[in-house]
RODO-2510 file (C-alpha; in nm, 4 decimals, decimal comma):
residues 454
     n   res          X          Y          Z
     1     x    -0,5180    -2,4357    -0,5898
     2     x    -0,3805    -2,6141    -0,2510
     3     x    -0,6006    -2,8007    -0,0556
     4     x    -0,6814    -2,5444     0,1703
     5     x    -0,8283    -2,3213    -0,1227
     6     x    -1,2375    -2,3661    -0,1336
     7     x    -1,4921    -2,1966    -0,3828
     8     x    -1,7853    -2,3231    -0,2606
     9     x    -2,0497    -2,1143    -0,0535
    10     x    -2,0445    -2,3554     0,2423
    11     x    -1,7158    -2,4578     0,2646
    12     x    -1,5874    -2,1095     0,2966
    13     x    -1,8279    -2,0188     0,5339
    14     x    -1,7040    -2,2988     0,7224
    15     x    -1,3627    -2,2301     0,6994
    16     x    -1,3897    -1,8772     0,8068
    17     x    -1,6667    -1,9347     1,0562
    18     x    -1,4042    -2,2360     1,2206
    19     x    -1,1217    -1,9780     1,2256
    20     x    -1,3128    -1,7298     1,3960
    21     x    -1,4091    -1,9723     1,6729
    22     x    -1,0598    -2,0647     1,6640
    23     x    -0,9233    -1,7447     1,6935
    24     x    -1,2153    -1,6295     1,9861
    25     x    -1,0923    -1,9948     2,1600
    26     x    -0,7121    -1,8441     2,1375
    27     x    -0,8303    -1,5491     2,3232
    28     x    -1,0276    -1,7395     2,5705
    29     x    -0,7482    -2,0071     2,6229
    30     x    -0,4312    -1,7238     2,6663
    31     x    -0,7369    -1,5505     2,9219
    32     x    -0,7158    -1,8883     3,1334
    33     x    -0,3442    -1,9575     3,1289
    34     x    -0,2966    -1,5845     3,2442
    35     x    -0,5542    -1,6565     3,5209
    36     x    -0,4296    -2,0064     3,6116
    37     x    -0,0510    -1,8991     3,6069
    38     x    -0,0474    -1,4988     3,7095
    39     x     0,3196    -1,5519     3,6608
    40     x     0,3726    -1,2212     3,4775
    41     x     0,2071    -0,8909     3,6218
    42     x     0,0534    -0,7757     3,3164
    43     x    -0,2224    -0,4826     3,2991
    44     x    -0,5595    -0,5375     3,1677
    45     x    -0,4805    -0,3479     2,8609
    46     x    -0,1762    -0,5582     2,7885
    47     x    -0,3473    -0,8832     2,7981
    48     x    -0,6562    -0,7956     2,5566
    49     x    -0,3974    -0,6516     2,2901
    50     x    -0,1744    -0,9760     2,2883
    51     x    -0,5352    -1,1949     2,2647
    52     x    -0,5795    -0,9586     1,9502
    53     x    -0,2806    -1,0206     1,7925
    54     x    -0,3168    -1,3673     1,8029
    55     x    -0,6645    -1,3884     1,7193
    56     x    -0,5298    -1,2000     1,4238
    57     x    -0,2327    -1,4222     1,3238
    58     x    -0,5467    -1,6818     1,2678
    59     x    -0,7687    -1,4920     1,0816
    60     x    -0,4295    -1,3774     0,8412
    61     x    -0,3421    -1,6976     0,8053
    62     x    -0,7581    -1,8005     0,6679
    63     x    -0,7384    -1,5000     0,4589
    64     x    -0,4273    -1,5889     0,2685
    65     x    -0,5798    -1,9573     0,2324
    66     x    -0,9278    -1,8668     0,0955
    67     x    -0,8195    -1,5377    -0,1214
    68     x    -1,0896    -1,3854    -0,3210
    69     x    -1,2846    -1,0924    -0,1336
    70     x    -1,1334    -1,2125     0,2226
    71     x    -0,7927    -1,2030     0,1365
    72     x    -0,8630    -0,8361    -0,0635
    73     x    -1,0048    -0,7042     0,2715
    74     x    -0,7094    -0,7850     0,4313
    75     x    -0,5238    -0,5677     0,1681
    76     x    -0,7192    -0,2908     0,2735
    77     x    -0,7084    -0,3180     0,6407
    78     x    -0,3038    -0,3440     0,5404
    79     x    -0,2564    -0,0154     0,3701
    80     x    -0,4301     0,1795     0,6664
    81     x    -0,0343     0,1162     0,8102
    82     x    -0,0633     0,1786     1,1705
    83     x    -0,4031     0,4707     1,1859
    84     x    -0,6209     0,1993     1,2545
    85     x    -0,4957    -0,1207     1,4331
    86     x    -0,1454    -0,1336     1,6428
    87     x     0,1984    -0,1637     1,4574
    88     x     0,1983    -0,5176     1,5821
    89     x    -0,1282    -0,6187     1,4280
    90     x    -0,0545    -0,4251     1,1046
    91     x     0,2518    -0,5744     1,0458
    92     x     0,0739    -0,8969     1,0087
    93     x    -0,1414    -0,8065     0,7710
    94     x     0,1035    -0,5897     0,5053
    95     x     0,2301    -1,0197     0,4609
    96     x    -0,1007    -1,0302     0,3003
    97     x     0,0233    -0,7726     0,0435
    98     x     0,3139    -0,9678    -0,0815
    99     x     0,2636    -1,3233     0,0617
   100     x     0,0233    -1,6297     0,0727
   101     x    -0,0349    -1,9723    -0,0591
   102     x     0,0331    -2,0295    -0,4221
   103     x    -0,1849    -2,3087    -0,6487
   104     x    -0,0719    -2,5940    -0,7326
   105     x     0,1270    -2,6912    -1,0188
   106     x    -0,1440    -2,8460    -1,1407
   107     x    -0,3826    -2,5509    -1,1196
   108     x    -0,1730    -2,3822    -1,3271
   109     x    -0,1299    -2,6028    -1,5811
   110     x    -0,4943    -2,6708    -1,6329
   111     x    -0,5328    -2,2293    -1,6548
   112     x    -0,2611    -2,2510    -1,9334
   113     x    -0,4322    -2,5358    -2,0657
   114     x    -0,8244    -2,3840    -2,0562
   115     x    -0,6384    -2,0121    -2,2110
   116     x    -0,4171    -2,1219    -2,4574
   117     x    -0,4251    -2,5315    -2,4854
   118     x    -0,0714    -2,4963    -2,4434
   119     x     0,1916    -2,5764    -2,1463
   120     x     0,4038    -2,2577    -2,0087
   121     x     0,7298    -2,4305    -2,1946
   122     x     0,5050    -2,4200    -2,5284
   123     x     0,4646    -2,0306    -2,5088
   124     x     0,7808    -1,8940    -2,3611
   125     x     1,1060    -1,9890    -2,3569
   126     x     1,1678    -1,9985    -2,0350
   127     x     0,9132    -1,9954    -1,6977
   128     x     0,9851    -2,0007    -1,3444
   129     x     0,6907    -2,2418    -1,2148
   130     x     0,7927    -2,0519    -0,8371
   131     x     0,5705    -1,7589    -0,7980
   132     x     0,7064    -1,4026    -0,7429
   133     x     0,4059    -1,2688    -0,5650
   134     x     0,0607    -1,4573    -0,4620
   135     x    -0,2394    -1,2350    -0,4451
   136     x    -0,5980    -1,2240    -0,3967
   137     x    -0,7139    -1,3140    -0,7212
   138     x    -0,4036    -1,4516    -0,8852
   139     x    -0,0217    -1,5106    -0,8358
   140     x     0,2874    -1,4204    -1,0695
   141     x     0,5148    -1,5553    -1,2838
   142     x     0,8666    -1,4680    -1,4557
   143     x     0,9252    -1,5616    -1,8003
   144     x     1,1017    -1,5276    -2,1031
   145     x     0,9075    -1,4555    -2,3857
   146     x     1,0293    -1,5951    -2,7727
   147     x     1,1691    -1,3031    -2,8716
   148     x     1,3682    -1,2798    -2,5810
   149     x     1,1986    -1,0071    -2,3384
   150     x     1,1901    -1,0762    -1,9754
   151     x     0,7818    -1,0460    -1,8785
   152     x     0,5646    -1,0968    -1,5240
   153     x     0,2517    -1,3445    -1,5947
   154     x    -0,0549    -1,2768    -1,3784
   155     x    -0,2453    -1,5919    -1,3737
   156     x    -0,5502    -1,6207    -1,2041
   157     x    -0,7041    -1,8395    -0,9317
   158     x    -0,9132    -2,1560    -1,0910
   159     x    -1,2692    -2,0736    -0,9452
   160     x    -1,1858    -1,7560    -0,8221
   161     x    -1,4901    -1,5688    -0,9449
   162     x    -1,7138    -1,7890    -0,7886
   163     x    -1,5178    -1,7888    -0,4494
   164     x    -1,5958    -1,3855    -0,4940
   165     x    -1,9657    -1,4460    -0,5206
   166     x    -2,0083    -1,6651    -0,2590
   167     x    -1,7790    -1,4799    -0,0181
   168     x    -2,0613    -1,1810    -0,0729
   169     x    -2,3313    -1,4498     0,0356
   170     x    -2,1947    -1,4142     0,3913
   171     x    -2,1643    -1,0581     0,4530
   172     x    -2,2553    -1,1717     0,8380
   173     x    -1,9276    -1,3401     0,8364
   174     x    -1,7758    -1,0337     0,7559
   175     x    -1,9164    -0,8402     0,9501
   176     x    -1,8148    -1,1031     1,2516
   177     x    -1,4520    -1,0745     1,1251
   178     x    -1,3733    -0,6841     1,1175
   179     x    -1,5849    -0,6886     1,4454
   180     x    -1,3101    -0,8738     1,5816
   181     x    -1,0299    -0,6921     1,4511
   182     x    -1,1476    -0,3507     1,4751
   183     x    -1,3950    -0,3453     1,7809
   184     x    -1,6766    -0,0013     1,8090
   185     x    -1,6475    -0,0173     1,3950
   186     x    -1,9029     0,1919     1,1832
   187     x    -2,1331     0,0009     0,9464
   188     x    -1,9010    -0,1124     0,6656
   189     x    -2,1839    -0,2409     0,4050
   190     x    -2,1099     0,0172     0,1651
   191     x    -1,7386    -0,0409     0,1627
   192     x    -1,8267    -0,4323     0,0968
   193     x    -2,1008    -0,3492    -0,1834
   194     x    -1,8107    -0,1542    -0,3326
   195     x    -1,5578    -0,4201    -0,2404
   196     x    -1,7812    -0,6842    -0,4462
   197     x    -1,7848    -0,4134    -0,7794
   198     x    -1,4318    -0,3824    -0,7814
   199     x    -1,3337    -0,7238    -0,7217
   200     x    -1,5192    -0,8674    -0,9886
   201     x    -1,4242    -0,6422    -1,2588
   202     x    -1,0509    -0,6975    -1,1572
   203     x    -1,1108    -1,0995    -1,2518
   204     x    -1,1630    -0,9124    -1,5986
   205     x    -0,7904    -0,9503    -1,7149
   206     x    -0,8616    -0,7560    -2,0607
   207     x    -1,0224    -0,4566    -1,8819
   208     x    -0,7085    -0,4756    -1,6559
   209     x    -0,5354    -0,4802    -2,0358
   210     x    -0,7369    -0,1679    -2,1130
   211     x    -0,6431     0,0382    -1,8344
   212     x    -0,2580    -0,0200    -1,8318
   213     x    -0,2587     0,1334    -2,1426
   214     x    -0,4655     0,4333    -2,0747
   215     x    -0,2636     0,5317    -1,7418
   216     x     0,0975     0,4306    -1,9133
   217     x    -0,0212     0,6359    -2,1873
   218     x    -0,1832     0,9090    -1,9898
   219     x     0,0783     0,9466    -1,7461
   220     x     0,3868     0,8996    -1,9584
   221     x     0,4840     1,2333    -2,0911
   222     x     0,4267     1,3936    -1,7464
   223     x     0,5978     1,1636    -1,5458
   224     x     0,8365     1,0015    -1,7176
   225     x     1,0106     0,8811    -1,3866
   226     x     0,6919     0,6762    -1,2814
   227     x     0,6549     0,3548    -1,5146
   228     x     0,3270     0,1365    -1,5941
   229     x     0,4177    -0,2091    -1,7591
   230     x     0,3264    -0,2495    -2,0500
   231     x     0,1154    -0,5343    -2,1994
   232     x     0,1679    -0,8455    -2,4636
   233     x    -0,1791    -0,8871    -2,5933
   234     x    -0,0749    -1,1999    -2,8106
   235     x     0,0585    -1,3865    -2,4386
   236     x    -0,2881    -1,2534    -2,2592
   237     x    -0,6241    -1,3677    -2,1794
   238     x    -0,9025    -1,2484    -1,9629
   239     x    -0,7311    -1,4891    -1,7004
   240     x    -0,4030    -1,4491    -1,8133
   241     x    -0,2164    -1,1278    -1,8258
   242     x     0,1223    -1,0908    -1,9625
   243     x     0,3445    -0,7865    -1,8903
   244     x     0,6805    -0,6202    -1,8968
   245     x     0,8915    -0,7115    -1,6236
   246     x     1,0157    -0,4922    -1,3633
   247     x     1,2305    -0,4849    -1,0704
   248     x     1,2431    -0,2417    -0,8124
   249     x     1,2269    -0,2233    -0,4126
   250     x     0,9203    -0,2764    -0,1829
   251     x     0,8775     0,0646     0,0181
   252     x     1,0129    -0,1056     0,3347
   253     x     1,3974    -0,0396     0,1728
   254     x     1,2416     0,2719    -0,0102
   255     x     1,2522     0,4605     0,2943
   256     x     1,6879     0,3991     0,3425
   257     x     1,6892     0,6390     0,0253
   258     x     1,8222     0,9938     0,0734
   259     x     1,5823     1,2478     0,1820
   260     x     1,6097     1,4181    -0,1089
   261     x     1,5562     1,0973    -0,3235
   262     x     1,2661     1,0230    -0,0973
   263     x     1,1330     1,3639    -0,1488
   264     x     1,1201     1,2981    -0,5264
   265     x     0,9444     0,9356    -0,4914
   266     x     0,6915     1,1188    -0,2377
   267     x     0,5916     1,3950    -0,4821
   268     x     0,6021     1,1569    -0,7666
   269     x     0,3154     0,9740    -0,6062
   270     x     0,1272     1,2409    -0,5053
   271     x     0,1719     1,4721    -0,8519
   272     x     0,0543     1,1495    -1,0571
   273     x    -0,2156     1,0568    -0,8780
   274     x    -0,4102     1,4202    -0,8843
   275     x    -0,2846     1,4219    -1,2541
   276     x    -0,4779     1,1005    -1,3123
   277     x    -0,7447     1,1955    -1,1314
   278     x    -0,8124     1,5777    -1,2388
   279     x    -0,7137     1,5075    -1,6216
   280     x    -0,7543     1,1428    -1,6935
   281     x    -1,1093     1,1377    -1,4473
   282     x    -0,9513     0,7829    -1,3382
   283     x    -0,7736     0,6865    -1,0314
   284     x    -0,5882     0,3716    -0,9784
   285     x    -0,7675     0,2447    -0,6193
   286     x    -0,5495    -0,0250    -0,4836
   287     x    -0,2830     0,1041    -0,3257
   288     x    -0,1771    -0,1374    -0,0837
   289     x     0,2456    -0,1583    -0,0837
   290     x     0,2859    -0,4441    -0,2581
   291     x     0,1510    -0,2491    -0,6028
   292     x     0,4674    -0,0003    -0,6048
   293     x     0,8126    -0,1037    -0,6677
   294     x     1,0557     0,1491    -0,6061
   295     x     1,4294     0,2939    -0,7424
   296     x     1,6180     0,5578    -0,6506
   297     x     1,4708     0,8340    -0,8551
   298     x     1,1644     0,6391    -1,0207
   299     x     0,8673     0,4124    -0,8929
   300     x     0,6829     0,1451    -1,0842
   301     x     0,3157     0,1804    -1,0577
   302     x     0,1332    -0,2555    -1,0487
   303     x    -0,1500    -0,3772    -1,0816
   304     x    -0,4629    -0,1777    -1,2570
   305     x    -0,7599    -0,4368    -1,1922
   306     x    -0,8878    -0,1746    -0,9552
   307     x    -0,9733     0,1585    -1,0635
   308     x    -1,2298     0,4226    -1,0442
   309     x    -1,3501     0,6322    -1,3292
   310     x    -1,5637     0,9754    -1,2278
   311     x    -1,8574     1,1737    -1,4229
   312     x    -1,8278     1,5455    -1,5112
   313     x    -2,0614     1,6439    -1,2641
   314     x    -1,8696     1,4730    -0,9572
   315     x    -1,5807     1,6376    -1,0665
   316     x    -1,7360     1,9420    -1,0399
   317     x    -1,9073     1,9046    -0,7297
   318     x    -1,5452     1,7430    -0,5949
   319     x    -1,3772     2,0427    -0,6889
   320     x    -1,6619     2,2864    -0,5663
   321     x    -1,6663     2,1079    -0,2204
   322     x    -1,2261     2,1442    -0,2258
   323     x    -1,3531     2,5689    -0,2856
   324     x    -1,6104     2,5727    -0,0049
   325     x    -1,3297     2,4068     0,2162
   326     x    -1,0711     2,6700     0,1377
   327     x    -1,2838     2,9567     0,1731
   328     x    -1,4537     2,8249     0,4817
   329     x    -1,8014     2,8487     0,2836
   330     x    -2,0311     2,6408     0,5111
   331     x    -2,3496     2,7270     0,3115
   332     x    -2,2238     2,5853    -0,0363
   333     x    -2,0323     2,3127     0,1419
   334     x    -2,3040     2,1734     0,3646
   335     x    -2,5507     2,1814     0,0426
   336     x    -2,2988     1,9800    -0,1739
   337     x    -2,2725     1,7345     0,1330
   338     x    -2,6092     1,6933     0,0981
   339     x    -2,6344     1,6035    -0,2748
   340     x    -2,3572     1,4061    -0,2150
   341     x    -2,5566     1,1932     0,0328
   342     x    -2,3090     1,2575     0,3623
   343     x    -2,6406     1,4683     0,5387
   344     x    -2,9943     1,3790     0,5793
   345     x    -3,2643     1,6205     0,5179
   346     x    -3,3004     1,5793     0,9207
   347     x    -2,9789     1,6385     1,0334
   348     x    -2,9416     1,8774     1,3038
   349     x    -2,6854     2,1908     1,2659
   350     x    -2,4528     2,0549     1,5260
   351     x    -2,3790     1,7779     1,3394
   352     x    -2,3424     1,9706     0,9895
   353     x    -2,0898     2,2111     1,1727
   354     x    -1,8985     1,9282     1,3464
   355     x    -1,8740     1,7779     1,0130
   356     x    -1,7159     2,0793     0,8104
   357     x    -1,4721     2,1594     1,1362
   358     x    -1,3900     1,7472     1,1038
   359     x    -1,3061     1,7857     0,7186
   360     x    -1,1770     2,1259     0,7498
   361     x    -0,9458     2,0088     0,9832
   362     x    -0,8138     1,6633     0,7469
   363     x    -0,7894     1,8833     0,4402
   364     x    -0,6865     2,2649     0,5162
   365     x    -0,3048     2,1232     0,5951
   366     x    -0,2341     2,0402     0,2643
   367     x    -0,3613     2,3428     0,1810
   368     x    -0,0366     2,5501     0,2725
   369     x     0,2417     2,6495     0,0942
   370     x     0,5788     2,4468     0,0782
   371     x     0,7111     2,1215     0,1319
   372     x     0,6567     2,0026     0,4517
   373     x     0,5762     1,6274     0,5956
   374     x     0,2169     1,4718     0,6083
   375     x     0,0282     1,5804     0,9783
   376     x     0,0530     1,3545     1,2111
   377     x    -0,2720     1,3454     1,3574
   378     x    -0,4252     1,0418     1,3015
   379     x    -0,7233     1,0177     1,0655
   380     x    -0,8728     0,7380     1,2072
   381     x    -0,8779     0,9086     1,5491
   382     x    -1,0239     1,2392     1,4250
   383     x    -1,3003     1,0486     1,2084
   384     x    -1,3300     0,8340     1,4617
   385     x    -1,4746     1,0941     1,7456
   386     x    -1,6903     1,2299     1,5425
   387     x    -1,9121     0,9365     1,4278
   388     x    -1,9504     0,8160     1,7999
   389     x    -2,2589     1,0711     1,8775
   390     x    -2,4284     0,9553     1,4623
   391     x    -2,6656     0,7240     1,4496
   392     x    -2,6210     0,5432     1,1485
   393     x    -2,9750     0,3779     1,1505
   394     x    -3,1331     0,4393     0,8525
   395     x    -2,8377     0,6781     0,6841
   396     x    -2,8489     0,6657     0,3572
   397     x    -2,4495     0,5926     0,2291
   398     x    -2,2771     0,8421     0,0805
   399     x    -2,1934     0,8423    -0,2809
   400     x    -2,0173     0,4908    -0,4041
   401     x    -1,7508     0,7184    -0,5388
   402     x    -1,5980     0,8115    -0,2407
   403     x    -1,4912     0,4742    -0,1059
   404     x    -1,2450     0,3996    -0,3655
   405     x    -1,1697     0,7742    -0,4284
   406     x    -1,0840     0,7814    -0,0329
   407     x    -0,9304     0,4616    -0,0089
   408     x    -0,6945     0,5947    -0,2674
   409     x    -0,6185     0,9261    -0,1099
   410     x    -0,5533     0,7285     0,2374
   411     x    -0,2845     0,4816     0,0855
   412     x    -0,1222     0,7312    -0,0758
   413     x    -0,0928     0,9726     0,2310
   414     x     0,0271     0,6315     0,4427
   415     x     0,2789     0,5818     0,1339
   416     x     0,4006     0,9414     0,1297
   417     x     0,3624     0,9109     0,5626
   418     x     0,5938     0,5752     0,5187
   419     x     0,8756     0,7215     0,3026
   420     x     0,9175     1,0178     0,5586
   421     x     0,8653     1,2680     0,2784
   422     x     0,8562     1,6453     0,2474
   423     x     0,6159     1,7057    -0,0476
   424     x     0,4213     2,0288    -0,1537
   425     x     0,0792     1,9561    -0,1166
   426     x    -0,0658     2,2388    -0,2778
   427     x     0,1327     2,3703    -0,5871
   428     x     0,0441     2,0943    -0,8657
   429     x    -0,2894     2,0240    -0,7271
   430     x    -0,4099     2,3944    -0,8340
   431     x    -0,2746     2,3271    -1,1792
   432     x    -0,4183     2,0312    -1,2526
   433     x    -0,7746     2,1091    -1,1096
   434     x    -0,8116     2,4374    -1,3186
   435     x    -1,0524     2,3368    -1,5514
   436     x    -1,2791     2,1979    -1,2789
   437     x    -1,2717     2,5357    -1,0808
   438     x    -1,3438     2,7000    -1,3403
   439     x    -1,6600     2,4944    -1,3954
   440     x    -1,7350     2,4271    -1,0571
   441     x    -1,7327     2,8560    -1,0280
   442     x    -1,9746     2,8374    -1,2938
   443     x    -2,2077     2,5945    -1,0786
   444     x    -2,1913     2,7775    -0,7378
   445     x    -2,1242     3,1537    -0,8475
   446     x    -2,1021     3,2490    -0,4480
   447     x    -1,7933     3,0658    -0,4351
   448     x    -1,4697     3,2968    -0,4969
   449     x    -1,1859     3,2847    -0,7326
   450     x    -0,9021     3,2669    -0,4862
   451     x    -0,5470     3,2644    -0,5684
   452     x    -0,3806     3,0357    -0,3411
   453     x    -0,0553     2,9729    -0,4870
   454     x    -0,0051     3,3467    -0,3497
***
């Protein structure tokens, strides 16, 4: 890696804990030069967002340097599109999905090297030594293989495991970092614990191997406009993973497609992911933009380090809470919250009710017939309301399965949101979740077989 790359506990601290002070000094130094010059009549407002953009630019900037788990959480901050932080400030952090440093020729020499004891010109015929993308845990590569196929090499960051680790070591930083991009946040432990389970099994570049083939295969006959790369075992390693190559458009010139065409992409993404997750019990849980290449009429689905597999019984449950939603059951719904781990034993009513208005109100849209555009109101917003009057002392976290499984249903509503398109929400969904109804109306017997699609 460059020079500004560090694995080490106390030198990323450092870094991260010097760009923060940086970035609080940037704020405190554009504060003085407003006082000092009170040139331009700005409103309070207006000066605290500019001090957060750049206080952002220089925590961006650390993020791309030190990868690992910093730059990741800057992938998910990114695919929250504007819900969360201002267009301005997002739009610095989707770079992070597509751009930052690269390592050094001589990194990746020495990965070839440790993998295969071989140079890049040894094992392919050609190999472009300029990255095509630079990630969080590893950059890529075109090359030509032997036999003459064009492929995309994911090699991974020298170290980067233990940068992971120690990144995890100072969950204060963290803590000190999305305080000061996202001020009057909830408690994000959970989403970190979860952060630090995904992470490290996506440094795993033969379980990555694994689960391309289960989703190309999978997903294949039903959707045979929406292609998964395949992989060439004999060219991979669990640090280096070699693929087909192929080319496409980032969602930013996606959305200059027809409507129509952009209708078709938009249910695409939607159709496949419910498919995945109702039939395959798997869900690919990275969505940030720079994992989707697009073409008029198809979209190739990257990178599978990050996915999330689901039991039987949370299926079931899943499905049973979907029911209770739809049939405005608050009994059944506000005991599955409960197993689920979302209310306390001492919860008052209020809350439970608030709570199943709150969801009722993010889920029953897509519960209507027809194609129609995603609801504007803002998540984020609505979510956010409701968890000022919690006290999260002492609440015990909801199920682990629910931050990927909602981190995935949030990137693909922003995707879907991006693209402008009309999808129906509700017609596939009720297909593919059959079985599970069926079950889940085995479970809770109060809840009613209800035709929606009528």
């Amino acid at each position: 890696m460059g020079s500004n790359f560090k694995s080490g506990k106390f030198s990323r601290f450092a870094k991260l804990g010097s760009t923060l002070v940086k970035a609080g000094g940037q704020v405190a130094l554009d504060l003085a030069k407003d006082r000092a010059q009170n040139l331009i009549n700005k409103s309070e407002k207006a000066q605290s967002y500019q001090h957060r953009i750049n206080a952002a630019k220089e925590i961006i900037k650390t993020m791309g340097e030190l990868k690992g788990a910093m730059m990741k959480l800057g992938q998910m901050i990114s695919i929250t599109e504007d819900l969360l932080l201002p267009p301005e400030i997002s739009a610095l952090f989707k770079e992070l999905q597509k751009n930052s440093p690269s390592m050094t020729r001589e990194d990746l020499l020495k990965v070839f090297h440790d993998n295969f004891e071989k140079t890049p010109e040894e094992l392919f015929q050609q190999f472009d030594y300029d990255s095509i993308a630079a990630a969080s845990i590893g950059q890529v590569h075109r090359a030509v293989l032997p036999t003459g196929e064009v492929v995309a090499i994911k090699v991974q960051y020298p170290e980067i495991v233990t940068a992971i680790k120690n990144d995890f070591k100072n969950l204060d930083q963290l803590n000190v970092l999305l305080s000061s991009l996202i001020p009057g946040r909830p408690d994000i432990g959970n989403m970190v614990e979860e952060l630090k389970r995904s992470l490290l099994e996506e440094c795993d570049y033969h379980k990555e191997a694994e689960y391309l083939e289960l989703f190309r295969t999978g997903l294949a006959q039903e959707f045979p406009d929406l292609y998964i790369p395949k992989v060439y075992p004999e060219f991979s390693t669990e640090n280096i993973l070699t693929m087909e190559f192929r080319a496409g458009e980032p969602i930013e010139k996606a959305i200059n497609f027809s409507q129509e065409e952009r209708n078709h992409l938009g249910q695409l993404l939607y159709d496949s992911h419910l498919y995945a997750l109702y039939k395959l019990k798997r869900i690919h849980s990275d969505p940030q933009n720079g994992n989707y290449l697009f073409q008029k009429g198809a979209v190739t689905l990257l990178d599978f380090g990050s996915t999330r597999a689901f039991s039987d019984e949370f299926m079931i449950d899943f499905v049973a809470m979907i029911l209770a939603l739809e049939q405005d059951h608050y009994q059944i719904y506000t005991e599955l919250m409960q197993k689920m781990d979302f209310f306390r034993d001492d919860d008052e009513v209020e809350l439970k009710e608030r709570h199943f208005e709150l969801v009722k109100k993010l889920y029953l849209p897509f519960c209507r017939p027809g194609k129609y555009y995603p609801e504007t109101d803002n998540p984020f917003s609505m979510v956010g309301d409701f968890i000022k009057g919690i006290r999260f002392k002492g609440r015990k976290a909801p199920r682990e399965e629910f931050l990927l499984l909602d981190r995935a249903h949030l990137g693909l509503f922003t995707k879907v949101r991006h693209l402008r398109a009309e999808v129906d929400w509700q017609k596939n969904s009720i297909i593919y979740r059959k079985h599970w109804e069926e079950l889940a109306l085995e479970k809770y017997p109060d809840l009613e077989n209800v035709d929606l699609s009528k």
